[in-house]
Kinemage of the C-alpha trace (Angstrom):
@kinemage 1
@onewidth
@group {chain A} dominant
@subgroup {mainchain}
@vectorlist {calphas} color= white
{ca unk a 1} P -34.839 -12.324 -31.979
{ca unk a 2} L -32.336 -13.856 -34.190
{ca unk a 3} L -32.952 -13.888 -37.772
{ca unk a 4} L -32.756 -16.872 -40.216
{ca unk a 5} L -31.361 -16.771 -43.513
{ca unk a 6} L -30.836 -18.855 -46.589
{ca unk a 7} L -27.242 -17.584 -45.965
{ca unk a 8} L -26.709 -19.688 -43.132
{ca unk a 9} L -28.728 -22.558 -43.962
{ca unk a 10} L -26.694 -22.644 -47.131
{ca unk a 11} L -23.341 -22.440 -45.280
{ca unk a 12} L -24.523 -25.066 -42.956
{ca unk a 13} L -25.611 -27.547 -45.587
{ca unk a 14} L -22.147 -26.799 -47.268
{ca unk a 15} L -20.596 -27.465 -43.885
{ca unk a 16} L -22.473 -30.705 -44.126
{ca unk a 17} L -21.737 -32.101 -47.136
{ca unk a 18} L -17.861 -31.352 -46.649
{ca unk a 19} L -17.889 -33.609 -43.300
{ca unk a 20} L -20.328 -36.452 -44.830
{ca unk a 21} L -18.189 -36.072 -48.429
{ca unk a 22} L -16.809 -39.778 -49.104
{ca unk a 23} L -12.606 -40.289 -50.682
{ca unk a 24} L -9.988 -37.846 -50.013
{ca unk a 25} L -11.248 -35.786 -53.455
{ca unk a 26} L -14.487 -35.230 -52.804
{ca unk a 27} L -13.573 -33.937 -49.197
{ca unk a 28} L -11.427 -31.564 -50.692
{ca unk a 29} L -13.636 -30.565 -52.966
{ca unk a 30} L -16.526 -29.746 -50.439
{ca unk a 31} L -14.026 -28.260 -47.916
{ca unk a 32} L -13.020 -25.710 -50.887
{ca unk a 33} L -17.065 -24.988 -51.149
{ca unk a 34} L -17.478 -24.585 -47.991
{ca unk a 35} L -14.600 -22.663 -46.311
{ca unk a 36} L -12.647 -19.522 -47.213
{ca unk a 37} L -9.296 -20.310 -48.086
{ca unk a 38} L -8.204 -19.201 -44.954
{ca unk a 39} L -10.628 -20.734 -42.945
{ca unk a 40} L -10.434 -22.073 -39.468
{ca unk a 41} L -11.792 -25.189 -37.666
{ca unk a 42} L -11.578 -25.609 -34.054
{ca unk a 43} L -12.625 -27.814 -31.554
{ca unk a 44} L -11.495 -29.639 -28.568
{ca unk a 45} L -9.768 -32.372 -30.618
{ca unk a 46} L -8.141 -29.941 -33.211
{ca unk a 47} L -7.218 -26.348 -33.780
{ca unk a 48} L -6.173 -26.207 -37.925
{ca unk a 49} L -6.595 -23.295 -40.815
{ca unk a 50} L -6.859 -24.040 -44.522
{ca unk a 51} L -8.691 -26.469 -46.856
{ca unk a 52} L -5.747 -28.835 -46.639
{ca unk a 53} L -6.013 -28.946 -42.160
{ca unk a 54} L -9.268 -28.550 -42.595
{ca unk a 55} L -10.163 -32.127 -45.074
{ca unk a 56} L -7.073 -34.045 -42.845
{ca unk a 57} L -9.778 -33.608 -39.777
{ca unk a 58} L -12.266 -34.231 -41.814
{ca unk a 59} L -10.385 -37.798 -42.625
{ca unk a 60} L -9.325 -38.844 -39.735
{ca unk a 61} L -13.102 -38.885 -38.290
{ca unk a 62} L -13.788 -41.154 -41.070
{ca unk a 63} L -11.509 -43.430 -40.296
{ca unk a 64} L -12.401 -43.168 -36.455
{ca unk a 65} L -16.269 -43.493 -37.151
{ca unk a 66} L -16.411 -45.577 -40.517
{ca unk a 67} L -19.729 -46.033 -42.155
{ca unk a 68} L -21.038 -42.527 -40.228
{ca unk a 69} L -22.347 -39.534 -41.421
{ca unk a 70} L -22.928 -36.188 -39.592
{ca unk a 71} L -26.545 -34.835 -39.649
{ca unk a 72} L -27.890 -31.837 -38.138
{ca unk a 73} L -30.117 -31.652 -35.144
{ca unk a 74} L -32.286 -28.542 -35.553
{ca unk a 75} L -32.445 -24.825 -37.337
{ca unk a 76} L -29.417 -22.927 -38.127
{ca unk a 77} L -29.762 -20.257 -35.986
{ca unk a 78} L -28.004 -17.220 -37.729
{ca unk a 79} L -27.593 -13.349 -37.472
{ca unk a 80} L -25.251 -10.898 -39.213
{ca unk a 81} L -22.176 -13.297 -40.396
{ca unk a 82} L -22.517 -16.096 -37.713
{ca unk a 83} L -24.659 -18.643 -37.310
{ca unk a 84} L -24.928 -21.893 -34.524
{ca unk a 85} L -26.709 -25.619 -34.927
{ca unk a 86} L -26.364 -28.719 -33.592
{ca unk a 87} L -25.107 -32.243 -35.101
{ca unk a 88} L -24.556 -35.674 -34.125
{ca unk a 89} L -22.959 -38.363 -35.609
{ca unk a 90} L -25.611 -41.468 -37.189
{ca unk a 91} L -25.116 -45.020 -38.800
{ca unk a 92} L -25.354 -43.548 -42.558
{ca unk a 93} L -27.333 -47.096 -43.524
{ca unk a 94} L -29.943 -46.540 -40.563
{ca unk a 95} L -29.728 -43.081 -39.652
{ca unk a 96} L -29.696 -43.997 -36.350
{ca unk a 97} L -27.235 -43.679 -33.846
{ca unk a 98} L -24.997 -47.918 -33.912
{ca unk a 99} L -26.608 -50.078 -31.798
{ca unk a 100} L -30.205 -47.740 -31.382
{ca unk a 101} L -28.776 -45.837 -28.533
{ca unk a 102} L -27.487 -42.066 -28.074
{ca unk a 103} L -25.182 -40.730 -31.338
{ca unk a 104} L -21.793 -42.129 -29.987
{ca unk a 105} L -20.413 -38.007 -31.031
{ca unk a 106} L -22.954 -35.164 -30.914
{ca unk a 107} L -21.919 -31.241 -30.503
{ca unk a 108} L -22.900 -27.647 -31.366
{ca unk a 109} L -20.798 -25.720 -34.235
{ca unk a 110} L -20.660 -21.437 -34.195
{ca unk a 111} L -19.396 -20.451 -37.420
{ca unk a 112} L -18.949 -17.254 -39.063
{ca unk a 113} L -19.008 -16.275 -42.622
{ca unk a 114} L -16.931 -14.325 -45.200
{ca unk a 115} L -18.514 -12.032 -47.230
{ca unk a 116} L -19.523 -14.837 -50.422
{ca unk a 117} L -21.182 -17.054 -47.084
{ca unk a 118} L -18.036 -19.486 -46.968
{ca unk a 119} L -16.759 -20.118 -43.353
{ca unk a 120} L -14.097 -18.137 -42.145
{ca unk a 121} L -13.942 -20.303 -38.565
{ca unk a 122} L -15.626 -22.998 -36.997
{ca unk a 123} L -15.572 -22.846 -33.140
{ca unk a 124} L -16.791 -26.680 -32.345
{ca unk a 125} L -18.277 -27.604 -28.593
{ca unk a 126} L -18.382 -31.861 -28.441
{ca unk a 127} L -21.328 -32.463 -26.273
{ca unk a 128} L -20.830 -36.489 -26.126
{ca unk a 129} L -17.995 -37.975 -27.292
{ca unk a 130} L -16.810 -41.547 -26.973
{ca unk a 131} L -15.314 -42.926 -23.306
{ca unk a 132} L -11.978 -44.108 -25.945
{ca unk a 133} L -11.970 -40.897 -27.410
């Protein structure tokens, strides 16, 4: 049975608020919170390492997605130093996915965790992505 900790809820909601962080400052900010210095993010759309790679991905899906946030769907799931959840992407006035249908981006995040709980990698699996995407 996998075990739950404020560990990884913490890193998640740090995870969180460096995606759904608003201006390039803040990002930066919440990607140094959140991350090792080293850190990693990968995904199908992006393999990058470093706070600076790390808040340009964060950007850019801002300016693909404007006026969305990311939210989590479910419990972090962690054990040891890693820990799994899901997300989608949601209207940030509604939190609802635009136009009442499915999240138009939804996916499931592994991360693992340095030794003060910041994130040494994110491996990133896009469940539904946009047909333009």
């Amino acid at each position: 049975m996998a075990e739950r900790t404020d560990r990884h809820e913490n890193a998640a909601a740090r995870y969180f608020a460096a995606w759904n962080a608003a201006g390039p400052e803040a990002i930066a900010k919440a990607v140094a919170a959140a991350w090792a210095p080293d850190g990693g993010y990968t995904d199908p759309l992006a393999d990058v390492r470093g706070h600076e790679q790390i808040a340009a991905v964060i950007a850019a899906a801002h300016e693909q997605f404007p006026g969305f946030v990311i939210r989590p769907l479910g419990a972090v799931d962690g054990h040891h130093d890693t820990a799994r959840f899901g997300w989608e992407l949601v209207n940030e006035a509604g939190g609802t996915p635009s136009g009442g249908g499915s999240a138009p981006v939804a996916g499931f995040d592994v991360i693992t965790l340095d030794a003060e709980g910041r994130i040494r990698q994110v491996l990133g699996f896009l469940d539904r992505v946009p047909a333009d995407a």
